[in-house]
N, C-alpha and C positions, 0 to 999 in steps of 0.2 A: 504494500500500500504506500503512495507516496502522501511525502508531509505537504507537499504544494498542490492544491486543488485549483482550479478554474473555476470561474463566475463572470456571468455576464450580466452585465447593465444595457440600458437605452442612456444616451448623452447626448442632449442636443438632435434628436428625432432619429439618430445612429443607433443600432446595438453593435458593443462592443467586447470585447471580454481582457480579462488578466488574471493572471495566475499568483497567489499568494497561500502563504504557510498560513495555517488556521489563526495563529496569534493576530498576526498581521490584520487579517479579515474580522477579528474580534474586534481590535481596536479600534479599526474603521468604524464599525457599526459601534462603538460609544461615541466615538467623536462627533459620526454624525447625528447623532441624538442630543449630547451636547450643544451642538451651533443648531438645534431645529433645523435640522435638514434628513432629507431622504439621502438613504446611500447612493445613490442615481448622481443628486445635485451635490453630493461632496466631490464624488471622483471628477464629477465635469469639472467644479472647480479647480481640483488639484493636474487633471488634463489641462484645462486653458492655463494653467501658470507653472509649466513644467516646459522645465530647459528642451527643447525640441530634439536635444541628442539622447535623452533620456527617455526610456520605453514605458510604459504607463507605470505597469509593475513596479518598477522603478520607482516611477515619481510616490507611488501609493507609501510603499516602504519606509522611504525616504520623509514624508510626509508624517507618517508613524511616529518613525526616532522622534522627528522633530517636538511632538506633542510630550511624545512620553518625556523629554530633556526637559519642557515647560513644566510637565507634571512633579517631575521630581526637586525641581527649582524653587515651589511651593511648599 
C-alpha cells in the first residue's frame, strides 16, 4: 500500500488532481476549515500563488510546512 494517495478537486471550473501523504491531506483539510474555505478554494489558492516551477503537490506541501512553522511559533 502506498503512503501517497491521489485526490482530485475542480479549481477554477478544471478538475485537477495531486498526490499527497495522508498527513499532508489532513492538514489541508484543517486549514481549510480554519480560513472558511472548501478544500477546492484553498488548493486554487495555493495553485494561483505557486512559483510556476513548482508542481501542485509541491506547492500543497510546501504550503503545509509553512502553516505548521506558524502553528508552532504560537
Amino acid at each position: 500500500m502506498s503512503l501517497v494517495r491521489k485526490h482530485s478537486v475542480t479549481i477554477r471550473g478544471h478538475r485537477t488532481s495531486f498526490s499527497l501523504e495522508q498527513p499532508f491531506y489532513d492538514d489541508l483539510v484543517v486549514i481549510a476549515a480554519q480560513r472558511g474555505l472548501t478544500l477546492s478554494a484553498l488548493v486554487a489558492d495555493i495553485d494561483e500563488n505557486r512559483h510556476r516551477e513548482a508542481n501542485l503537490s509541491s506547492a500543497l506541501r510546501l504550503s503545509v510546512l509553512e502553516w505548521a512553522k506558524r502553528q508552532s511559533d504560537r
